[in-house]
C-alpha positions in Angstrom: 25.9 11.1 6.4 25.5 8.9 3.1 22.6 8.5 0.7 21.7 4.9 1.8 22.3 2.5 5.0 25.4 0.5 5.3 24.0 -2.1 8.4 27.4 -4.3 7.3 30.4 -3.2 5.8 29.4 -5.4 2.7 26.7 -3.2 1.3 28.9 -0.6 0.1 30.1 -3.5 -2.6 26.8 -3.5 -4.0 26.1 0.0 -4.7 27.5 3.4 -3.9 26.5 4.5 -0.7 26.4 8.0 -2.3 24.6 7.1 -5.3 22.0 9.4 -6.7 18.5 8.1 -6.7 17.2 9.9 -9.7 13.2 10.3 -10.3 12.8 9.5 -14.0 8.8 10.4 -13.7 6.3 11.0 -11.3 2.5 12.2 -11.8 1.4 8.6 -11.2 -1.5 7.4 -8.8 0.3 4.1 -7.8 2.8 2.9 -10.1 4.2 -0.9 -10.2 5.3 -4.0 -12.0 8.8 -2.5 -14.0 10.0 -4.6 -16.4 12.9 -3.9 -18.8 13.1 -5.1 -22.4 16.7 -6.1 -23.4 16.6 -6.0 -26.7 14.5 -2.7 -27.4 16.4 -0.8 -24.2 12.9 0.3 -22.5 11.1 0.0 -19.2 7.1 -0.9 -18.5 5.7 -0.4 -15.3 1.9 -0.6 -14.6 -0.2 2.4 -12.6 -3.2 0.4 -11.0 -5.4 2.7 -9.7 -4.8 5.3 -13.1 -5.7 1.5 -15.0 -2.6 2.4 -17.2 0.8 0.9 -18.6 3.9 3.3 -19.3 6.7 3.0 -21.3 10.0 4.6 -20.3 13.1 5.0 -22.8 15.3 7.8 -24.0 12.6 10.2 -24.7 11.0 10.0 -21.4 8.0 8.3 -20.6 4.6 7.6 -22.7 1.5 5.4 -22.3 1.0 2.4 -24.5 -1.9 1.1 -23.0 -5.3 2.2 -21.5 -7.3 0.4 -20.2 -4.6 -2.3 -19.1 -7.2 -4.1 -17.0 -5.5 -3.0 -13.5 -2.4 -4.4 -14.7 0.3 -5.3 -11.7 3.5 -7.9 -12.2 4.7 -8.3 -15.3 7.9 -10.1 -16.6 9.0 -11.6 -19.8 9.4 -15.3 -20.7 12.1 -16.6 -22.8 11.1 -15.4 -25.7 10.2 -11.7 -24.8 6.7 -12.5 -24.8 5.2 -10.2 -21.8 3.5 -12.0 -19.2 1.0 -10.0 -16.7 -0.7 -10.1 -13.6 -4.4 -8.6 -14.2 -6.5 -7.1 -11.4 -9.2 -6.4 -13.2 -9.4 -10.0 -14.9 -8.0 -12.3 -12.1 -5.6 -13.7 -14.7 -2.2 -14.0 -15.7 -1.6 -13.6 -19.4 0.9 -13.7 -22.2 0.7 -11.2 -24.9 2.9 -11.4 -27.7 4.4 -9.1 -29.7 2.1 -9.7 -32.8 -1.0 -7.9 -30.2 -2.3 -11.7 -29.7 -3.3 -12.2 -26.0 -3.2 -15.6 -24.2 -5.1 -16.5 -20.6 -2.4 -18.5 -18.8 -4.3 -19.2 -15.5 -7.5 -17.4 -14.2 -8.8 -20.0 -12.0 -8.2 -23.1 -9.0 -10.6 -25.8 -8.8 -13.8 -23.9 -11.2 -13.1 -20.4 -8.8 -11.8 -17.7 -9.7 -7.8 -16.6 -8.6 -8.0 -13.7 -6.3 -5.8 -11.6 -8.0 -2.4 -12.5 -9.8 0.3 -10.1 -8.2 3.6 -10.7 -8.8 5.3 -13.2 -11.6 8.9 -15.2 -12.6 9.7 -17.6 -15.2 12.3 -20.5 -14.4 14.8 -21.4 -16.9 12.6 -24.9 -18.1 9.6 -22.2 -18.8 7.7 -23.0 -15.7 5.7 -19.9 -14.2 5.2 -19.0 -10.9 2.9 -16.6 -9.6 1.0 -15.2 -6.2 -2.5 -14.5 -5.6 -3.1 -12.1 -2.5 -6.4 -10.2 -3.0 -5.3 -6.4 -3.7 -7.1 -6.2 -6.5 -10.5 -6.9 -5.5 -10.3 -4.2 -3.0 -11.5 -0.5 -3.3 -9.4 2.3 -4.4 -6.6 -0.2 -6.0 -8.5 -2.7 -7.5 -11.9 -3.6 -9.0 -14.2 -4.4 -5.8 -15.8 -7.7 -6.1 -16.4 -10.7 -3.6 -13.8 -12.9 -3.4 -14.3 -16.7 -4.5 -11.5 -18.6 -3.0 -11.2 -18.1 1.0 -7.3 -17.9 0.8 -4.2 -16.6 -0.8 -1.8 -18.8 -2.4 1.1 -19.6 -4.8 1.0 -21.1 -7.9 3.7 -22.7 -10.6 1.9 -23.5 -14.3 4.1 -26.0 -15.8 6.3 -25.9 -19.2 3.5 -27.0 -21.0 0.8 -24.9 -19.5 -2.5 -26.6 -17.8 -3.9 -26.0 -14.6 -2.3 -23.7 -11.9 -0.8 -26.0 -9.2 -1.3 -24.5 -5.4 2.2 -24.6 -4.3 1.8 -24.0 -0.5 -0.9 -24.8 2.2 -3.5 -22.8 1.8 -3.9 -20.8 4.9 0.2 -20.0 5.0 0.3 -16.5 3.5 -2.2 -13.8 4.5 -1.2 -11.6 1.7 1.7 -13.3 -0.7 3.4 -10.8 -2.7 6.7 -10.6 -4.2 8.6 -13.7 -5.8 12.2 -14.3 -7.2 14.1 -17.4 -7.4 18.1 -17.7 -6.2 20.8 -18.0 -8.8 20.7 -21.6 -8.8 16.9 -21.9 -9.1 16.6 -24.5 -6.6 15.2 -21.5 -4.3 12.5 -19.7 -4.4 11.3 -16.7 -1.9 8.1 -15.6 -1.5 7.4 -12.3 0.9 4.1 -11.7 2.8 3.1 -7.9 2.8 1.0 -8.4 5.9 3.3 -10.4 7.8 6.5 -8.3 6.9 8.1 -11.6 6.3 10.2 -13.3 3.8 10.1 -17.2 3.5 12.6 -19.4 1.1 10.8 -22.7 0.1 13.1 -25.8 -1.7 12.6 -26.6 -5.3 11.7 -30.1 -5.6 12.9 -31.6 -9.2 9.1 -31.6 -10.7 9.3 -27.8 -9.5 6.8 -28.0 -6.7 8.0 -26.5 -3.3 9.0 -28.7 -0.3 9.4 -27.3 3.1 9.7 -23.6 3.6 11.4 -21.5 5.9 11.5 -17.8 7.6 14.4 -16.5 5.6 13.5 -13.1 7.3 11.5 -11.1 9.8 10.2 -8.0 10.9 10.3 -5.8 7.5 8.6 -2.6 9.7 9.2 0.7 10.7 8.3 4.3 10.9 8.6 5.0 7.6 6.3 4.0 4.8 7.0 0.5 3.0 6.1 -2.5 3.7 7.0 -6.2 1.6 6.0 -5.9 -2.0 8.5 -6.1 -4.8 11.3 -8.2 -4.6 14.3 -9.3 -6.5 17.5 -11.2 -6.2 21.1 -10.1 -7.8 23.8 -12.2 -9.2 25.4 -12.4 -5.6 22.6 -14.1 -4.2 21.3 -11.3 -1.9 17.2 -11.0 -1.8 16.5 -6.7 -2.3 13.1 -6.1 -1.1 10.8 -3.0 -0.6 10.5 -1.9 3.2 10.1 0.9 5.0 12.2 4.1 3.5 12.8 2.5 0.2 14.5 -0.9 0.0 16.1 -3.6 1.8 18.8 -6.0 0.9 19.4 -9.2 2.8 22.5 -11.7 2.8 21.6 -15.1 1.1 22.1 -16.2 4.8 19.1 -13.8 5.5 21.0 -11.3 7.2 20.5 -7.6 6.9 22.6 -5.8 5.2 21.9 -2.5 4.1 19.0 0.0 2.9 18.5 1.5 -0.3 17.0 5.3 0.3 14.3 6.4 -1.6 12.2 9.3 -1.0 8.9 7.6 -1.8 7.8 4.1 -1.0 8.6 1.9 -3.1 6.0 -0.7 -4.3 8.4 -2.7 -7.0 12.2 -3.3 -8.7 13.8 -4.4 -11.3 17.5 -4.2 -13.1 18.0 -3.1 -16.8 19.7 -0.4 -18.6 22.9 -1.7 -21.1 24.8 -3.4 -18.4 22.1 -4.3 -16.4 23.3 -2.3 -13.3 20.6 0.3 -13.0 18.0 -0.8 -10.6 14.4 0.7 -11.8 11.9 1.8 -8.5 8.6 2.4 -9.4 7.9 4.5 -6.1 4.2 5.0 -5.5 4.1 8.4 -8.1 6.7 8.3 -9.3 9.8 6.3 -11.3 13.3 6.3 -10.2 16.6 4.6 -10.9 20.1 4.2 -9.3 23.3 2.9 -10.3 24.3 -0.4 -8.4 27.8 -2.4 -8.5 26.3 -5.6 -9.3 23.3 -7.3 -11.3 20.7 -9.0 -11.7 20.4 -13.1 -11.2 20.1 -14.4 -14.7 16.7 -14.9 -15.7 15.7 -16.3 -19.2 14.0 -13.2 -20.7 18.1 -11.8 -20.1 19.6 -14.1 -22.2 17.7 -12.4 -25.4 20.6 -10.2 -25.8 20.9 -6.8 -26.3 21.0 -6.3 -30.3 20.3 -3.0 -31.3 20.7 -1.5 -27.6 23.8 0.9 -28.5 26.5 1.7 -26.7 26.5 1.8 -22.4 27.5 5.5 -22.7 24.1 5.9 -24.7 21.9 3.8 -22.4 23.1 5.6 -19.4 22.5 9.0 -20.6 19.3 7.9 -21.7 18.5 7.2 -18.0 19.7 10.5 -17.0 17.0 12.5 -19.2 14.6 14.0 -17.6 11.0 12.4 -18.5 8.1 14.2 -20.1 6.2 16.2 -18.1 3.3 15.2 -15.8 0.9 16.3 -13.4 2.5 15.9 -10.0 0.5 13.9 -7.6 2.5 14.3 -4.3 2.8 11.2 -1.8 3.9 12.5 1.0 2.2 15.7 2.5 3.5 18.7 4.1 3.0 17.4 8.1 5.1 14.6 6.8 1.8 12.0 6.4 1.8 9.1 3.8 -1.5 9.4 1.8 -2.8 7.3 -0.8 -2.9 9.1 -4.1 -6.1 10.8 -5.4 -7.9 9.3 -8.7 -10.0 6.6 -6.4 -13.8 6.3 -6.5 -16.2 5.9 -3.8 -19.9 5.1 -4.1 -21.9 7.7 -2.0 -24.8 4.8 -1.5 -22.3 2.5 0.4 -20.3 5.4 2.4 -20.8 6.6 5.8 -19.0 9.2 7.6 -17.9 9.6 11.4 -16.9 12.5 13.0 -15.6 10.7 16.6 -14.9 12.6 19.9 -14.7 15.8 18.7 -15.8 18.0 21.8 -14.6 20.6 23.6 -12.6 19.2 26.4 -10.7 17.1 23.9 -9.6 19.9 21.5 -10.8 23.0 22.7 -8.7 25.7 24.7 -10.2 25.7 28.4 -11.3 21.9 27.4 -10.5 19.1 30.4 -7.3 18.0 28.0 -6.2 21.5 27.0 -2.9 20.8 28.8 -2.2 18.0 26.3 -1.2 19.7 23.3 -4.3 18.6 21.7 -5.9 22.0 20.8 -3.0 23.5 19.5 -2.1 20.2 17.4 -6.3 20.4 16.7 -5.5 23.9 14.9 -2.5 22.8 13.1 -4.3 20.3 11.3 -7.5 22.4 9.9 -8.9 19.5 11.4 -12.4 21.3 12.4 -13.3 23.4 9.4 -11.6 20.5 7.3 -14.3 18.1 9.2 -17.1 20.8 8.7 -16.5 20.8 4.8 -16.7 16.7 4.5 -19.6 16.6 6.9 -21.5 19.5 5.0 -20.1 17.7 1.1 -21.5 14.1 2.5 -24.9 15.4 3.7 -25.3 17.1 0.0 -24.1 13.6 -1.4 -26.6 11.4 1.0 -23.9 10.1 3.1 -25.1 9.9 6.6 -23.0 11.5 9.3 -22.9 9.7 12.3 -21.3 11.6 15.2 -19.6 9.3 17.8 -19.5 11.4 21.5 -17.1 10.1 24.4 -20.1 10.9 27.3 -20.2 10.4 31.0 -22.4 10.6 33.9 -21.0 12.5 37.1 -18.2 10.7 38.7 -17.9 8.2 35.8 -20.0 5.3 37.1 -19.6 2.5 34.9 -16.1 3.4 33.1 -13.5 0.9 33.8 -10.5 2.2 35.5 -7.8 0.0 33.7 -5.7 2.4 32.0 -4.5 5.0 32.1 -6.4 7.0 29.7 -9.5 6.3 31.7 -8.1 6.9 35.1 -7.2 10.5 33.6 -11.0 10.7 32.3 -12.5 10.7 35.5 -9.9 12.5 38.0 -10.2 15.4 35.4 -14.6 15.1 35.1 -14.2 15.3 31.5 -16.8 14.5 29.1 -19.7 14.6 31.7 -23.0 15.0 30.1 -24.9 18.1 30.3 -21.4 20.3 30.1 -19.7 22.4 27.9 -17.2 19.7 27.9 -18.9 17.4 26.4 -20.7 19.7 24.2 -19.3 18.7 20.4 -17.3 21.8 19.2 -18.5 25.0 17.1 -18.6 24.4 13.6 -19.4 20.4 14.0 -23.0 20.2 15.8 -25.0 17.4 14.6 -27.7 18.2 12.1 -31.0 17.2 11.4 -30.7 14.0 10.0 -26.7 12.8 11.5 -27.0 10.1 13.7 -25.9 10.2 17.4 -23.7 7.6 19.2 -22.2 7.9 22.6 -19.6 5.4 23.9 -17.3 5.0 27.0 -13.6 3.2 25.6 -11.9 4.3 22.4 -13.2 2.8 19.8 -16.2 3.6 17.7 -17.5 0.2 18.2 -17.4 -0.9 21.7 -20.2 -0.9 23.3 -22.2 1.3 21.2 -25.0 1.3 18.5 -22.5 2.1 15.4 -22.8 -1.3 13.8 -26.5 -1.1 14.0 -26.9 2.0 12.5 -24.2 1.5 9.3 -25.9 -2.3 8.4 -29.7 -0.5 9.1 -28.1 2.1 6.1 -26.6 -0.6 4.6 -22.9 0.8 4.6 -20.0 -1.0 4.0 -17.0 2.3 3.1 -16.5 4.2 6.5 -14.8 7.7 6.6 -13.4 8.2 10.0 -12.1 12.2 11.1 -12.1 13.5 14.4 -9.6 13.3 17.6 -7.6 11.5 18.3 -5.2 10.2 16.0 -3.2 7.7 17.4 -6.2 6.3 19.9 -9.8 7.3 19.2 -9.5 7.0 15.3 -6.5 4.4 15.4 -8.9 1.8 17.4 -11.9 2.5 15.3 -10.1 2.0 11.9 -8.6 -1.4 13.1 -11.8 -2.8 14.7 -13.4 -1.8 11.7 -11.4 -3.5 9.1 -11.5 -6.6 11.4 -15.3 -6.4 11.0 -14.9 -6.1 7.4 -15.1 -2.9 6.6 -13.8 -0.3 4.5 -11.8 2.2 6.4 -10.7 5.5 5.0 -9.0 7.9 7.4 -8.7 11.4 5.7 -5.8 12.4 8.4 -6.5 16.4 7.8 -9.6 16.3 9.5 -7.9 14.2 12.4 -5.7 15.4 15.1 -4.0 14.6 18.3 -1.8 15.9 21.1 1.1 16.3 18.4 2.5 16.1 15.2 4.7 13.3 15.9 2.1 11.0 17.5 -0.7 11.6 14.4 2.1 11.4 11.6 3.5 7.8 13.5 0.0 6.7 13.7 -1.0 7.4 10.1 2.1 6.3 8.4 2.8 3.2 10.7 -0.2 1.9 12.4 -3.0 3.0 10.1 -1.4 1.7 6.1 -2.6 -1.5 6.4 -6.0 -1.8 7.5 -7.4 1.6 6.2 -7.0 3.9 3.1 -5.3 7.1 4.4 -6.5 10.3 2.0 -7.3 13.5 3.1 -10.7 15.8 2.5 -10.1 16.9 -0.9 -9.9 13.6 -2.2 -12.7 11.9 -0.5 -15.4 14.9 -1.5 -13.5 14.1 -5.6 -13.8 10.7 -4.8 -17.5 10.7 -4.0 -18.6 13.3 -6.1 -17.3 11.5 -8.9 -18.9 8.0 -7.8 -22.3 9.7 -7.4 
């Protein structure tokens, strides 16, 4: 079996399928943005959450600026000056060489831009940029209300001036990674939350015409979504997905998948010969040889005076960089969490602790044939949910318990599924029994709050919104059982009530480790923040 994914014979022309994907760093909370210097033979890449730039060269890798303002995208114009996407700002600057720092765009129409992402320069100096609004959000971002209502894509001409909205307004429902085709009359434009890829004409005063799916369905199993992308000197569109990256004909065919043991947020090429592709990978920074480059984009054509010789610049990216705190990305059940660092204002946070009783985790327990108390063990997930429940209390964090109850031969419980069919033939969850007692160890306590409900979600049909808005919270922490149903449902329904989901996924469990690891690495990244307890109880503590 090779390193990466041939899906046509053609990949194997771009790169190696054996190649080595080497980490150059890691430590990082979430690192993005790589760009590489051509003349000075070094990489930056950004680390939002850590509100950091790094610097990576023959000597490993160093910070060389902090605060950076949240900094994402970054590229270079024509003449090396560094243009950036700021979270923390909603703007895209230039900063030059000299330390001198120029706003290029920070608003549309007197509002303020969401938050610049991503960022390419055409060859007649023209910039364009996207605005999704990561970086107003908690945890990778600085939380604000947003003042435009949608997410565009933006060119500021040669000359500067205003940004010019490039597409209809309500086209993109996160716009994220950019690049333009060889011949710059293309350019693509990906959408993180529909796991798309559109190709829009260049029109000769560099607006867009009509665009186009160029391709679909950038999902799986594994963690990755639509985030950085770039295009090489062939004409094929590379693009972060699930298990690392993947590369698409110009025709918009699928071609093959770059393996990477992290997901990868961003790309770029550099090195002397511009064939080593740069991933900044969540936590970490790697690189891999390819057989072909990068299109040609202006910043390129500075040369490479001074770089040295390609035997030099490649054993530069084989040394091993300095040494950092390791933040891990991926733990040991296999789960994608976000990395630690984030703060969480105890005031605004409330924590649920759904459907954990004893016939749905206990042994004896209505669903004990299930696997659920067993998978229930694996996890901790009881004595992990004990020790957020006891650290929130001591914080003033309410803790709402959320019980699945019944009356004797389930009158009023819908039989139309099968989950609920299987509720009543077994008399689970019927009030009064042990069943539907909550389990040792997770009681409620004088103070919790109480909510009883009869379908899987948290919300329906029950008190819970009542109760957060009469506490007036906003960030909800959702443990309990089970993974893929109860705390899946609840963590959608809450983030399309406009919430602030955080699923710490060791205090959850299911009837297996397959089902809770699919749920949390596939159905869960993008409308929650998956964590686990240790970094909620840092989180809060810190933001008290």
């Amino acid at each position: 079996m090779t390193t990466h994914v041939a899906v046509q014979p053609g990949f194997a022309d771009l790169i190696d399928l054996w190649a080595p994907v080497r980490q150059l760093g890691t430590g990082f909370e979430f690192s993005e943005g790589p760009i590489w210097h051509p003349r000075e033979q070094h990489l930056l890449f950004s680390d939002m959450p850590g509100d950091v730039r790094r610097r990576w060269d023959k000597n490993g890798v160093r910070e060389v600026r902090r605060p950076a303002n949240k900094c994402n995208g970054m590229t270079y114009d024509a003449g090396l000056d560094l243009i950036v996407c700021e979270h923390a700002t909603s703007s895209l600057v230039r900063e030059r060489p000299d330390g001198r720092r120029e706003v290029i765009a920070s608003h549309f129409e007197g509002m303020e831009l969401n938050s610049p992402n991503d960022v390419v320069v055409k060859s007649d100096g023209a910039i364009y940029f996207s605005d999704p609004w990561y970086g107003r959000m908690p945890v990778f971002g600085v939380e604000r209300p947003r003042q435009l209502g949608f997410q565009g894509v933006y060119r500021i001409p040669p000359e500067g001036g205003a940004p010019q909205l490039l597409v209809d307004r309500y086209l993109f429902d996160q716009p994220n990674g950019l690049c333009f085709c060889p011949t710059e009359d293309r350019l693509f434009v990906n959408d993180t939350v529909q796991h798309n890829i559109r190709v829009f004409e260049i029109k000769p005063d560099g607006r867009l015409g009509p665009g186009r799916i160029f391709a679909t369905g950038i999902v799986g199993p594994e963690p990755g979504v639509p985030d950085g992308m770039k295009c090489d000197a062939q004409g094929n569109i590379w693009v972060t997905g699930p298990g690392g990256v993947w590369v698409y004909s110009i025709k918009g065919e699928l071609i093959g998948k770059l393996r990477v043991p992290e997901l990868v947020g961003n790309l770029t090429w550099g090195g002397p010969d511009w064939r080593t592709l740069f991933l900044t990978a969540s936590h970490s920074l790697y690189a891999v040889e390819t057989k072909v480059g990068p299109r040609l984009e202006p910043y390129m054509k500075a040369g490479t005076a001074g770089a040295g010789s390609s035997n030099h610049g490649r054993a530069a990216a084989e040394r091993p960089a300095a040494h950092a705190s390791s933040a891990a990305s991926v733990s040991a059940n296999g789960t994608k969490k976000a990395a630690s660092g984030y703060r969480l204002d105890p005031s605004r946070c409330a924590l649920i602790i759904q459907d954990m009783q004893n016939d749905v985790v206990m042994e004896g327990g209505a669903f004990a044939s299930s696997g659920s108390p067993e998978h229930c063990k694996q996890q901790n997930a009881i004595a992990n949910g004990a020790r957020l429940a006891q650290a929130a209390r001591a914080r003033g964090i309410p803790v709402i318990h959320v019980w699945f109850i019944v009356e004797a031969g389930a009158p009023g419980v819908t039989m139309n599924a099968p989950l609920f069919e299987g509720l009543a033939d077994a008399k689970a969850l019927v009030r009064g029994t042990w069943g539907a007692a909550p389990v040792p160890g997770l009681e409620a306590q004088g103070g919790d709050h109480v909510v009883e409900k009869q379908r899987m979600s948290a919300w329906e049909g029950t008190r819970l919104e009542t109760v957060l808005r009469a506490l007036g919270r906003d960030i909800v922490i959702v443990t309990g059982a089970w993974t893929n149903m109860s705390i899946e449902h609840t963590a959608r329904t809450g983030a399309d009530k406009g919430y602030f989901m955080l699923v710490p996924e060791d205090a959850c469990s299911t009837m297996n480790a397959e089902w809770h690891t699919a749920s949390v690495n596939y159905a869960m990244q993008n409308v929650c923040v998956v964590t686990d307890v240790d970094a909620v109880i840092a989180a809060t503590d810190a933001g008290a």
